[in-house]
VOPAGU-2260 file (C-alpha; in pm, 1 decimal, decimal comma):
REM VOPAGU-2260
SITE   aa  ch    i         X         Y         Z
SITE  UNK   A    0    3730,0   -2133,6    -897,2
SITE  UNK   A    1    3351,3   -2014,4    -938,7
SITE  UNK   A    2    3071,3   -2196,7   -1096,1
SITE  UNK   A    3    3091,4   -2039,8   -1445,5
SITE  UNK   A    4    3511,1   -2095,7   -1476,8
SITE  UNK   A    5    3409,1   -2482,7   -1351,0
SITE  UNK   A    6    3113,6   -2507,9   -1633,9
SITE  UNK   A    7    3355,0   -2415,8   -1903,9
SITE  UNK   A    8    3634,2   -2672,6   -1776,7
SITE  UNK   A    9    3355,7   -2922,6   -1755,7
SITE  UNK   A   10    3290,6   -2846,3   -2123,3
SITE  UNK   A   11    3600,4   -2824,3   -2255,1
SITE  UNK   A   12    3701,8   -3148,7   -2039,1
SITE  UNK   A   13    3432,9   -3384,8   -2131,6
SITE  UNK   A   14    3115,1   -3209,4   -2272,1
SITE  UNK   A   15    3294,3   -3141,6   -2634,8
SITE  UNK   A   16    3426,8   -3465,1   -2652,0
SITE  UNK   A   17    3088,3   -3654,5   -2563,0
SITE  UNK   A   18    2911,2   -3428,3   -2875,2
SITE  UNK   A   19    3168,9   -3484,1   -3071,3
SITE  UNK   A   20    3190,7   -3854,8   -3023,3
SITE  UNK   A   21    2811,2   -3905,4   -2998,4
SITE  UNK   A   22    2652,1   -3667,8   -3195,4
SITE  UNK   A   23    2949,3   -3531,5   -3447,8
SITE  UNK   A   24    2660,8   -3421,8   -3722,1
SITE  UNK   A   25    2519,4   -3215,0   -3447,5
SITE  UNK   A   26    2802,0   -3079,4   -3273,3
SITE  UNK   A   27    2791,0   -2743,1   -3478,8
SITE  UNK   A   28    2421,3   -2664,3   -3425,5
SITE  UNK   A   29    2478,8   -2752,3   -3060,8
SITE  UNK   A   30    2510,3   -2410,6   -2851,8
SITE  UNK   A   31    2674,8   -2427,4   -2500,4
SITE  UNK   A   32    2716,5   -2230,9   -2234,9
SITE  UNK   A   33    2565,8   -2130,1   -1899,7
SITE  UNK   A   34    2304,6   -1877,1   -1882,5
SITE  UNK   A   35    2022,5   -1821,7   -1654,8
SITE  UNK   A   36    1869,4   -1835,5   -1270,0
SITE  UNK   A   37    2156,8   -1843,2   -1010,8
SITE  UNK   A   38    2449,1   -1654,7    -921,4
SITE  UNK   A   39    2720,8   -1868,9   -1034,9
SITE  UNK   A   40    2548,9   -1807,2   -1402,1
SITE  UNK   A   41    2691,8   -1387,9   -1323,7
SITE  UNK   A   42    3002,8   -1541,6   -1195,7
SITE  UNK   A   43    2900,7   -1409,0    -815,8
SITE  UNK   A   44    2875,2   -1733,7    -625,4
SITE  UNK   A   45    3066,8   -1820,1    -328,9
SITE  UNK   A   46    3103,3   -2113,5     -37,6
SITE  UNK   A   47    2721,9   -2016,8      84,9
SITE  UNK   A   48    2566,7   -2056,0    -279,4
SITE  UNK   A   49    2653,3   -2379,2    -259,1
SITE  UNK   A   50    2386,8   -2450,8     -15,5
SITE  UNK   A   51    2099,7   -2461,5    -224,9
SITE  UNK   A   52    2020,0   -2524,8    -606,1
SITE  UNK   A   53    2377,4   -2523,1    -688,6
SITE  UNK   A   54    2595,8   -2770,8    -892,8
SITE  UNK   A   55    2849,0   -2832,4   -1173,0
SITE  UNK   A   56    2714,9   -2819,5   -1502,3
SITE  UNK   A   57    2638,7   -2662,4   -1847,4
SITE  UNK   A   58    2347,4   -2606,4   -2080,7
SITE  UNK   A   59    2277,0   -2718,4   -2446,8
SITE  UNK   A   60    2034,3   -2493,8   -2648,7
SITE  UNK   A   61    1850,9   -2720,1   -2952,3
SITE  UNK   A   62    1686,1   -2541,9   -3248,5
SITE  UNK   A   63    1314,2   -2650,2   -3206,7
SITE  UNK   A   64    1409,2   -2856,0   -3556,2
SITE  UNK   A   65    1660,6   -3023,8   -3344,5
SITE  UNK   A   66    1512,5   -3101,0   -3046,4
SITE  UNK   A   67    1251,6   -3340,6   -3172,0
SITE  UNK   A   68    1563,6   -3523,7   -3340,8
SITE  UNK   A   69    1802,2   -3563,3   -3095,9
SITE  UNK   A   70    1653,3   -3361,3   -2786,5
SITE  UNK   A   71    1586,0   -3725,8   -2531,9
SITE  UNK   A   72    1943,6   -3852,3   -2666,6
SITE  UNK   A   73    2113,2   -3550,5   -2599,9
SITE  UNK   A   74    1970,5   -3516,8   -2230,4
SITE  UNK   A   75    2068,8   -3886,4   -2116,0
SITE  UNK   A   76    2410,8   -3844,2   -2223,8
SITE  UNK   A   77    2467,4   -3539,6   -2074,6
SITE  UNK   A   78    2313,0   -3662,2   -1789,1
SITE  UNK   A   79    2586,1   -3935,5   -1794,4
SITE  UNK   A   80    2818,6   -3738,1   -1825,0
SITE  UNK   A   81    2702,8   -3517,3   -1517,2
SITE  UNK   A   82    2677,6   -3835,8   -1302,6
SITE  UNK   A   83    3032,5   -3918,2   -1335,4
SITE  UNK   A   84    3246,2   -3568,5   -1307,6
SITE  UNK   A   85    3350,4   -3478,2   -1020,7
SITE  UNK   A   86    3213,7   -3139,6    -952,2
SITE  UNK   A   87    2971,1   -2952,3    -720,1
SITE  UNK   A   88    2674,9   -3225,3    -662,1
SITE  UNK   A   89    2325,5   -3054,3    -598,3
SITE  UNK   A   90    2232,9   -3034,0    -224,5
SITE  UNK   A   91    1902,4   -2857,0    -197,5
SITE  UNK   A   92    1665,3   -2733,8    -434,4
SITE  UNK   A   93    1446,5   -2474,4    -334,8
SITE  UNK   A   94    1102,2   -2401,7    -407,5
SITE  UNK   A   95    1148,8   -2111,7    -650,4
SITE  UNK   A   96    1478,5   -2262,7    -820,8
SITE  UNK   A   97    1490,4   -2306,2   -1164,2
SITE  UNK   A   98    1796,0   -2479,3   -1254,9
SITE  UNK   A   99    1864,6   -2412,3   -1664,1
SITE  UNK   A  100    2131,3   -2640,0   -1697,0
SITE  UNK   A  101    2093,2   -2906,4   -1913,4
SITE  UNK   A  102    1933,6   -2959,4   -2246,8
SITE  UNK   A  103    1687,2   -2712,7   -2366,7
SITE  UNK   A  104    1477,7   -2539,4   -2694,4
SITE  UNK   A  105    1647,4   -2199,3   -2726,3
SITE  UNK   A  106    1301,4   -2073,2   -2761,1
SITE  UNK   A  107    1197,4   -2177,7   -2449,7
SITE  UNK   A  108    1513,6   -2063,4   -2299,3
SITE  UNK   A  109    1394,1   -1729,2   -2362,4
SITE  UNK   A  110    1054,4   -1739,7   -2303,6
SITE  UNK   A  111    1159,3   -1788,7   -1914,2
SITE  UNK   A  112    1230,2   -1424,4   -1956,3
SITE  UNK   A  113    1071,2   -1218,4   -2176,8
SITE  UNK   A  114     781,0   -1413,8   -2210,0
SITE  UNK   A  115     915,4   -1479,2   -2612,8
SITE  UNK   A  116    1022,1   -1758,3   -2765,1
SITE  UNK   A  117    1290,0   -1527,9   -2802,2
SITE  UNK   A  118    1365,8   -1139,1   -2711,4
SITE  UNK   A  119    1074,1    -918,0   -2678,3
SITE  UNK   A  120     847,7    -835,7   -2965,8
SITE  UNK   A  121     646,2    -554,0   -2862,5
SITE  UNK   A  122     758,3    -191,5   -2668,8
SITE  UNK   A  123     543,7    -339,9   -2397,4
SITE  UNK   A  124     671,5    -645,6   -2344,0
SITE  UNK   A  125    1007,9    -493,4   -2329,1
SITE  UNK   A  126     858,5    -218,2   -2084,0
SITE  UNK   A  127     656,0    -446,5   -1890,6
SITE  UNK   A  128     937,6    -707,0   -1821,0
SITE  UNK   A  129    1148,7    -636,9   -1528,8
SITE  UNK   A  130    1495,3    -598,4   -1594,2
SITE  UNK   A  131    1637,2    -888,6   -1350,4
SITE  UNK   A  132    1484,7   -1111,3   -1645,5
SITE  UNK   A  133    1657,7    -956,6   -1906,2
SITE  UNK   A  134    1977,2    -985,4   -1691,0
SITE  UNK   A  135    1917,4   -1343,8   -1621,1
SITE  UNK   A  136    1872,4   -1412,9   -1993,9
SITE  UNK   A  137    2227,1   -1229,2   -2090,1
SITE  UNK   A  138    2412,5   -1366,9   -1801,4
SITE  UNK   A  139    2700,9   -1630,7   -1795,4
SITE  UNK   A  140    2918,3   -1706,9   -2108,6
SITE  UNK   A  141    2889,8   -1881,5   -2420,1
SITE  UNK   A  142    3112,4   -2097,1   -2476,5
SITE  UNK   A  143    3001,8   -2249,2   -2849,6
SITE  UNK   A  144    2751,8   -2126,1   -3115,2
SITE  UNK   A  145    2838,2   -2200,9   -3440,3
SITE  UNK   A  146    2479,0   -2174,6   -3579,2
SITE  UNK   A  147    2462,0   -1828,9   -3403,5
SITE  UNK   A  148    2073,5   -1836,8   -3367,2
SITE  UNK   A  149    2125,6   -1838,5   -2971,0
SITE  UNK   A  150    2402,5   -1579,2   -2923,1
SITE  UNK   A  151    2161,2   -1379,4   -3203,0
SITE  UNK   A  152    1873,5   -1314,5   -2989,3
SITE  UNK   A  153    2125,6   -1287,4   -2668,9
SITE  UNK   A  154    2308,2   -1010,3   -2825,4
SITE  UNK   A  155    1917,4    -799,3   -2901,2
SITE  UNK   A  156    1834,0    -878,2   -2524,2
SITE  UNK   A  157    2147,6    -723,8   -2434,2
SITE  UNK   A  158    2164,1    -451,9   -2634,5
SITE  UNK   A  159    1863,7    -392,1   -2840,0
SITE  UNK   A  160    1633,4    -212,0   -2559,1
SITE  UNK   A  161    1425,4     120,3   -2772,0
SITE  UNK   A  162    1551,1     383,9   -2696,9
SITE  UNK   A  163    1196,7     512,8   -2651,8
SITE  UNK   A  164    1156,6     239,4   -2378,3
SITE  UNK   A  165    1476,6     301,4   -2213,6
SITE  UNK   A  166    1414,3     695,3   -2230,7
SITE  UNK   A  167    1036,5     568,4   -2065,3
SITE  UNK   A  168    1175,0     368,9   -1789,8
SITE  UNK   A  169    1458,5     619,1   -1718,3
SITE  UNK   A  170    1181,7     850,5   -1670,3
SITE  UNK   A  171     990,4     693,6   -1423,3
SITE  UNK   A  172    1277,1     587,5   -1237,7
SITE  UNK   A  173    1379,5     936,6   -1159,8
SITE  UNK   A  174    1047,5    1099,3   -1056,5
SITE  UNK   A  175    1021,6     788,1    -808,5
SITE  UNK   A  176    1392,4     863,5    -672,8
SITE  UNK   A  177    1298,5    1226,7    -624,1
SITE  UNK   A  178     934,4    1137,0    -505,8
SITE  UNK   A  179    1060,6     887,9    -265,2
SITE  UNK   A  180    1428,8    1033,5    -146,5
SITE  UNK   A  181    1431,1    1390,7    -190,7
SITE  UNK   A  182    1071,3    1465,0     -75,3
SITE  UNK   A  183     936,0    1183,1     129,5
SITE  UNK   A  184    1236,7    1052,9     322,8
SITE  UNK   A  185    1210,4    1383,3     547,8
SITE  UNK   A  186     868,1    1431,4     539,2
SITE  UNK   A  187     825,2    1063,1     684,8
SITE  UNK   A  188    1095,0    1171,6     942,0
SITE  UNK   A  189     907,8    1488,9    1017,7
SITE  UNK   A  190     549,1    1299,4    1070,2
SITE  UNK   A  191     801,6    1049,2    1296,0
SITE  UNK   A  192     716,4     754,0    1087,0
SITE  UNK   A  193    1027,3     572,2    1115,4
SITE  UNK   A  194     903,9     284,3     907,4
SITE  UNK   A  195     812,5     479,0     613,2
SITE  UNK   A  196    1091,2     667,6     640,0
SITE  UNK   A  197    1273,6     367,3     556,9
SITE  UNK   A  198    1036,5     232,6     261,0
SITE  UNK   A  199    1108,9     567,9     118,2
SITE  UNK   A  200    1477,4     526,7     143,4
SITE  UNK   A  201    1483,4     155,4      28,2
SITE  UNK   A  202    1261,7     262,7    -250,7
SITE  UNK   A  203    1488,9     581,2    -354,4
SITE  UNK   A  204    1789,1     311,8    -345,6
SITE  UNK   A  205    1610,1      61,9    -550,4
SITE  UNK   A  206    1542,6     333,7    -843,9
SITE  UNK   A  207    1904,3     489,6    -834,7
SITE  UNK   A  208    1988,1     114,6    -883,6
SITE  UNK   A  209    1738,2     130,9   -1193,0
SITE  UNK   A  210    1857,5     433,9   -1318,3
SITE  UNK   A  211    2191,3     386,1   -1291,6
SITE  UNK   A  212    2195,0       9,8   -1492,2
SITE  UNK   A  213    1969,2     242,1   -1774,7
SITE  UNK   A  214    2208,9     518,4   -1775,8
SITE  UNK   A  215    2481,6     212,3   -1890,1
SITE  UNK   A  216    2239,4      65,3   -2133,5
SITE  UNK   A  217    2268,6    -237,6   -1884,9
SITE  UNK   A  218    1993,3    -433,7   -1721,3
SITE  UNK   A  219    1966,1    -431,8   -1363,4
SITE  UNK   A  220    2000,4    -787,2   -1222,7
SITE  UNK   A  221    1772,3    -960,3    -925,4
SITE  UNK   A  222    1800,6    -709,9    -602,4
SITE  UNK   A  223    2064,9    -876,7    -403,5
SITE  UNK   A  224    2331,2    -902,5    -684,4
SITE  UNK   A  225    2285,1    -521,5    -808,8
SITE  UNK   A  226    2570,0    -381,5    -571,8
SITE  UNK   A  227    2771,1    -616,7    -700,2
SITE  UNK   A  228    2697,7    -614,0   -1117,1
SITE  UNK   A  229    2690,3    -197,6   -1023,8
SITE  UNK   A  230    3050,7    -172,3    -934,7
SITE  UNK   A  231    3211,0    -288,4   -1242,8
SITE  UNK   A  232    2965,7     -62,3   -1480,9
SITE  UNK   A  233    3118,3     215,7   -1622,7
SITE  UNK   A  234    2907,8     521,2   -1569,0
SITE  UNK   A  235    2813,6     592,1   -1168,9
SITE  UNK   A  236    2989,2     280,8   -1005,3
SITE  UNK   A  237    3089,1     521,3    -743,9
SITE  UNK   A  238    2759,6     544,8    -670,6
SITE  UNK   A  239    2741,9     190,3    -498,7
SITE  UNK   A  240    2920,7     243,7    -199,4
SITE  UNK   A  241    2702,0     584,1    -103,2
SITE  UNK   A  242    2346,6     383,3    -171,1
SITE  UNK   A  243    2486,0      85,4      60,2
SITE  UNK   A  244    2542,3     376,3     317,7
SITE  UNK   A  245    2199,7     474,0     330,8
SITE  UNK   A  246    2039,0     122,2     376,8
SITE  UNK   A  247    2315,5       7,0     615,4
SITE  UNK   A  248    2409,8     294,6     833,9
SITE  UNK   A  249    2246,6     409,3    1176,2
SITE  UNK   A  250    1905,2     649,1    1162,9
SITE  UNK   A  251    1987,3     828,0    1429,8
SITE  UNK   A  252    2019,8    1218,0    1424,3
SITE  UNK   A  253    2365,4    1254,8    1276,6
SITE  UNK   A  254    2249,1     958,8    1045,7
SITE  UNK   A  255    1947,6    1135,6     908,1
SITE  UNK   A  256    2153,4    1413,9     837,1
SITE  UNK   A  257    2463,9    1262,4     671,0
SITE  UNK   A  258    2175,0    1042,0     466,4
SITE  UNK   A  259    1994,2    1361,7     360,6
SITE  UNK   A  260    2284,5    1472,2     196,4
SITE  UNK   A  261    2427,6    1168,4      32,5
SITE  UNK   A  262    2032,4    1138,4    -103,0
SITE  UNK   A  263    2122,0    1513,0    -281,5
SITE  UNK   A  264    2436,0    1405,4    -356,2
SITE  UNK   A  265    2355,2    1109,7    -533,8
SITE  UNK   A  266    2086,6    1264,7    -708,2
SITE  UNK   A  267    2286,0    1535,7    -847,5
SITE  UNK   A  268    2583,1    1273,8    -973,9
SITE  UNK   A  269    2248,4    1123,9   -1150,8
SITE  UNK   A  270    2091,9    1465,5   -1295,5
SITE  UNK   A  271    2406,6    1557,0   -1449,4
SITE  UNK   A  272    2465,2    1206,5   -1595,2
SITE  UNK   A  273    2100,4    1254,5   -1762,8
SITE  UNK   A  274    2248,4    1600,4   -1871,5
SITE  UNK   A  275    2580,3    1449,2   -2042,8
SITE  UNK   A  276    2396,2    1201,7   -2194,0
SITE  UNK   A  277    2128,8    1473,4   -2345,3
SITE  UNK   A  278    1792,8    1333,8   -2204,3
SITE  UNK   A  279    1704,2    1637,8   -1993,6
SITE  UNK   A  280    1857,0    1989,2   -1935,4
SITE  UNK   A  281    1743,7    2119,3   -1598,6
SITE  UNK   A  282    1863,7    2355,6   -1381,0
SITE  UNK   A  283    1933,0    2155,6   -1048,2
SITE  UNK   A  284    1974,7    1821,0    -887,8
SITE  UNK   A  285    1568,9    1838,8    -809,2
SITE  UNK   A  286    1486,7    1475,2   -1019,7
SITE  UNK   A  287    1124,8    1527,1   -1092,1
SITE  UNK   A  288    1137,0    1776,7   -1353,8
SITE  UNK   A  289    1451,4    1523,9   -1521,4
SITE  UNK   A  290    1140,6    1244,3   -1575,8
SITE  UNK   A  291     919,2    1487,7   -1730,7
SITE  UNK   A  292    1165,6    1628,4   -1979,9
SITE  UNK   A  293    1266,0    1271,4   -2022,2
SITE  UNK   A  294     940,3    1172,3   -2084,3
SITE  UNK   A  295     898,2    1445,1   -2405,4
SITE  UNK   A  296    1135,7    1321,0   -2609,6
SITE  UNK   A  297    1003,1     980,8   -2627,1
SITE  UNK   A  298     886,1     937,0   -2971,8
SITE  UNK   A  299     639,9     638,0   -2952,8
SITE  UNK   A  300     297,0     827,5   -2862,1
SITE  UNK   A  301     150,7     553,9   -2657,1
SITE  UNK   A  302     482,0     546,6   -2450,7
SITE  UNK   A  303     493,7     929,7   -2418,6
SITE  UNK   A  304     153,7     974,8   -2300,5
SITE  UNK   A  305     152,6     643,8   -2006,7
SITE  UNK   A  306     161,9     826,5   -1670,8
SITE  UNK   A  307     465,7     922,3   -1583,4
SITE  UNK   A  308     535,5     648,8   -1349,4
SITE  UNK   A  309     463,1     360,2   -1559,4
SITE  UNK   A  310     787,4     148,4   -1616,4
């Protein structure tokens, strides 16, 4: 049983009983759920999560409105009620942690994110935010939200990107795969820089990752869960396994080779992706000249006209 399934039992056990009991006028304006910084909040946690900002619990999400009425109450009785279950007890907290359980303004939920006091206003701040945010924000499960203000702004973060900024960042990421992959990988290999041979392949994995979460209309989470989220999407998850090949096998001769064409392969799999979904209509797996067709059919002029590498 992972940390999300054990949130929702701890709910429906004793958290819906406490706001029922102790605050019944607020128990429809109450949203709950868990959502936010850690990996049981995508449901990927294991025995070794456990080790370090890690525990059993839930979070509350308060109008602002609501907060200021209720907000201190709310917080020592769920802190109570935390004290006493019998789940996963925090061990270690770690210097970049940011726990969200708890009770907290959905607002200020958000703004952890995107930098909003809810989803992103502007094309830049959507452009400008990395996507591991907007994952984080959209994570996890609801598990009440009768108002519907939280799950309102959940659902834009999750599936309200522009298309001009998606078209912008999809753009960018495939002139970097080709940049860094298709051109510089062997060129690093040929100047016998072994080190930036690798920085160009991590880098070319790191934008197919990109890429392929745009290509789903999904948001790529934090690095070391993107294998993960990647093999359940539904466009290029049999892409994962090839990328992990490149970053985990051996360098040596037969390696370089075997790598230099899993790099093509991948990037063809990805230019005719682009093609189905009518964002570019080039002639070969080459990815550069994808971003710059990309990049003229964005419709936003200030978007269209950033260098081609911005996003």
């Amino acid at each position: 049983m992972n940390g999300l399934i054990n949130a929702e039992k701890f709910y429906m056990e004793c958290g819906a009983r406490m706001i029922e009991r102790e605050f019944p006028e607020y128990a429809n304006r109450i949203a709950v759920g868990l959502a936010g910084h850690g990996s049981e909040c995508f449901g990927y946690d294991d025995e070794v999560s456990e080790d370090h900002d890690f525990e059993t619990g839930f979070c509350l999400w308060l109008t602002r409105e609501d907060e200021e009425k209720i907000g201190f109450r709310l917080t020592r009785a769920y802190d109570a009620l935390k004290s006493e279950y019998g789940g996963a007890k925090l061990k270690h907290t770690s210097a970049i942690g940011a726990n969200s359980q708890g009770v907290s303004v959905i607002g200020e939920f958000y703004r952890r994110y995107t930098g909003c006091l809810g989803a992103p206003e502007t094309l830049r701040d959507w452009l400008f935010t990395e996507s591991a945010y907007f994952a984080e924000a959209v994570n996890g499960k609801v598990f009440r939200d009768d108002l519907g203000e939280f799950s309102r702004i959940r659902d834009i973060i999750a599936n309200g990107m522009p298309e001009d900024v998606r078209l912008k960042k999809t753009a960018a990421a495939a002139v970097r795969m080709a940049q860094s992959g298709q051109y510089n990988y062997a060129r690093c290999l040929a100047h016998k820089e072994e080190g930036a041979a690798m920085l160009a392949l991590s880098e070319f994995v790191r934008n197919a990752a990109e890429i392929i979460f745009l290509l789903n209309r999904k948001h790529c989470p934090y690095f070391k869960w993107s294998f993960k989220a990647m093999r359940s999407l539904e466009i290029l998850s049999d892409m994962t396994a090839p990328l992990e090949f490149l970053l985990t096998a051996d360098n040596d001769g037969d390696g370089r080779r075997i790598k230099l064409d899993i790099i093509e392969d991948i990037s063809l799999a990805v230019a005719n992706e682009i093609k189905r979904q009518e964002l570019a209509d080039c002639k070969d797996g080459y990815l550069e000249p994808y971003g710059f067709a990309i990049l003229k059919k964005i419709k936003n002029a200030e978007l269209r006209n950033m260098h081609i590498l911005v996003g």
